[in-house]
N, C-alpha and C positions, 0 to 999 in steps of 0.2 A: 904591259906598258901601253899606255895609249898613245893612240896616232893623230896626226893633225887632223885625215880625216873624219877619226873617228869622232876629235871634237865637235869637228866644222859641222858635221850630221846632228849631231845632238845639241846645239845649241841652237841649229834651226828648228827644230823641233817645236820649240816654244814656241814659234806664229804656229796660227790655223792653215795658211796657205802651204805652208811645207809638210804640215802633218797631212793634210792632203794631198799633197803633190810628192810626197815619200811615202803613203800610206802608212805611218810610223806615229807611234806616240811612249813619250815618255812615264816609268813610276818609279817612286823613289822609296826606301825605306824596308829592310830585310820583311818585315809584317804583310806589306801592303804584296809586295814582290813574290810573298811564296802562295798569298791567296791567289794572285792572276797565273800562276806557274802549275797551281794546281785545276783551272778553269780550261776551257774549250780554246784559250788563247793561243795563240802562236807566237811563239817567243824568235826576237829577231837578235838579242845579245843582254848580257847581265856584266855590269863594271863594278866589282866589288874589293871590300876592302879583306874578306873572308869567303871562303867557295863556298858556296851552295851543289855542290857536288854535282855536277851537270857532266852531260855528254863534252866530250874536249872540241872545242871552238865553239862552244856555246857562252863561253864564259873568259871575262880577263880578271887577274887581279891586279887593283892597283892599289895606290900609295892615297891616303887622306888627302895630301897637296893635287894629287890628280885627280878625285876626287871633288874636290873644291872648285875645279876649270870646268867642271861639266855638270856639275850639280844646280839645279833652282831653288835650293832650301839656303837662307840663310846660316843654316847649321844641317849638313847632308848628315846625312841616316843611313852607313856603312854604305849602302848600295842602290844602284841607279841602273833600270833594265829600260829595254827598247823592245814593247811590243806591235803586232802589226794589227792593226785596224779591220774588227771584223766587221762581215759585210753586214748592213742591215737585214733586220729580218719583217716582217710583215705583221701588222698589229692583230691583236684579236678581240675585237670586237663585241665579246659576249660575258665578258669580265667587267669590273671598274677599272676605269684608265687615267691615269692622273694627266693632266695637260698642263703645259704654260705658254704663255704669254709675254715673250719676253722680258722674260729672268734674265737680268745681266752678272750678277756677281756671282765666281765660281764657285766660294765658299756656300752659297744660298743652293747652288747646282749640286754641290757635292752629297749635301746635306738631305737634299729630296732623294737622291737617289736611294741612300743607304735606308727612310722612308720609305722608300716602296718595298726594298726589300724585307724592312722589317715586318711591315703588313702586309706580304703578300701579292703586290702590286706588279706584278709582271712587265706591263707597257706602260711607258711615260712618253709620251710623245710631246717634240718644242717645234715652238714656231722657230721660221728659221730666223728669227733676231736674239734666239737665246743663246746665249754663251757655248760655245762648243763643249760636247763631253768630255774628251779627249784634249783638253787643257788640263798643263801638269796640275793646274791648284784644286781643280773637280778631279782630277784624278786622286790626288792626295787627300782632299773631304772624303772619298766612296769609303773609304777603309774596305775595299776590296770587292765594296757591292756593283760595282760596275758591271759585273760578270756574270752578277744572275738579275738584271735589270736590263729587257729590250727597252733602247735610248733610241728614239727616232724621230729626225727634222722631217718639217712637213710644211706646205701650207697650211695655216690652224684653220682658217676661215672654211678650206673647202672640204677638210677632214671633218671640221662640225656636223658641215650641210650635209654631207655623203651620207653621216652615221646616223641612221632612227633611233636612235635613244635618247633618252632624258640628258641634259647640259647644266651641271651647277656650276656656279660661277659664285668666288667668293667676294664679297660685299661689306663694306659698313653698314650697310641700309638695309641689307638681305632677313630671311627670316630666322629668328633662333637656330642653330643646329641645337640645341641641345632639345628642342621639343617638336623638330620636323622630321617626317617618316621618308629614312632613308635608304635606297632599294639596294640590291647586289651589284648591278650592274649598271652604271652610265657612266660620264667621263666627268670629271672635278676638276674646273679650272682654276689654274692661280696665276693673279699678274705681275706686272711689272715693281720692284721693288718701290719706286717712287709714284710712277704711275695711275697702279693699277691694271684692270682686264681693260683694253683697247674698247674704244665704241664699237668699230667693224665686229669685233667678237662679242661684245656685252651684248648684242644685237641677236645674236645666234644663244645665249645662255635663256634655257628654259625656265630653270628655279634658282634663286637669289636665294643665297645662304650667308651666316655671319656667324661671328664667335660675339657675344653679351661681353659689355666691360661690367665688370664687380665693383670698379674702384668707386669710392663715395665721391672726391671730386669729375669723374668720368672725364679726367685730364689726360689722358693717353688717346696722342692720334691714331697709331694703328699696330701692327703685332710686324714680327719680322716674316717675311711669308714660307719662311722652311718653319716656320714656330708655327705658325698661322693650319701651313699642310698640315703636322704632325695631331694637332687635335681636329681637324676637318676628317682625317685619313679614321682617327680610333673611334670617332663617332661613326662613321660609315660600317665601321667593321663592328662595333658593339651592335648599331641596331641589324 
């Protein structure tokens, strides 16, 4: 049975300031929940409507209506855990790093993430105007890749300057990916969904890169920028 405060904790959850100031973040969905169960994470409780067979007081079961008072989903998905927020880790510098640029929308966040993991992308580091990772709806896009993707805020501007390596920066104006020689290691930035990459940072970008429109009217403004990463990312990895 849940508690009052077990609500009152879980429904702060949702701002960033509580997620930081509880060290706590919410995942919803039996799928999502046994990939973080099975990661390096630290499990802080699991509310389900079926046991996951856990240690006793790791876990409550409850009722779909109870369920429904603590869930963020529209339509909750049996189960809803409270993990704790591990600490950052320190980027590595000698790989490709994927970067943004203040990316606002978490579906956009979620979506790189599971991108990095699928090409091998270790560190993604955000400016800190990007959407926090630890928002239920980037937690719910990862499909579980949160856990093998270092997520790291930072100044971008002085992480650029710091790093001696090449800086692509995606562009309308940039030169073909499909015909520019691209190496193993530098950092790929992507910007804001409306925006764009900032001037303070377009400033710091080395080489201008683009995806070619095909269409015959060449009527399309611009690509969504988790669609935009995902052929940025396989062209990096092909050459």
């Amino acid at each position: 049975m849940l508690t009052k405060s077990q609500i009152k904790l879980i429904n702060r959850l949702k701002q960033k300031k509580f997620r930081q100031q509880e060290g706590l973040f919410v995942a919803e969905g039996i799928k999502t929940i046994k990939e973080l169960l099975n990661s390096t994470l630290n499990l802080h409780h699991v509310y389900s409507t079926e046991s996951f067979q856990l240690n006793k007081g790791q876990e409550t079961i409850i009722s779909e209506n109870e369920l429904k008072k603590i869930s963020f989903l529209k339509t909750p998905n049996k189960a809803l855990a409270v993990f704790e927020i591990p600490k950052e880790v320190d980027v590595k510098a000698n790989k490709l790093i994927v970067a943004l640029d203040a990316v606002r929308d978490p579906g956009n966040l979620g979506t790189i993430i599971r991108l990095c993991d699928w090409f091998g992308i270790s560190d993604l580091v955000c400016s800190e105007t990007t959407v926090d990772c630890f928002n239920p709806k980037v937690i719910q896009a990862t499909m579980g890749s949160i856990t093998r993707v270092n997520v790291k805020y930072l100044d971008l501007e002085k992480f650029l300057k710091e790093n001696k390596t090449e800086v692509f920066g995606a562009f309308m104006d940039g030169e073909n990916v499909y015909k520019s020689t691209l190496p193993e290691k530098g950092i790929l930035v992507l910007g804001n969904e409306a925006n764009g990459i900032s001037e303070a940072v377009e400033a710091l970008v080395t080489k201008r890169i683009s995806i070619p429109r095909f269409g015959d009217l060449q009527a399309t403004e611009s690509l969504n920028v988790a669609t935009a990463g995902a052929i940025l990312l396989s062209e990096f990895k092909r050459s």
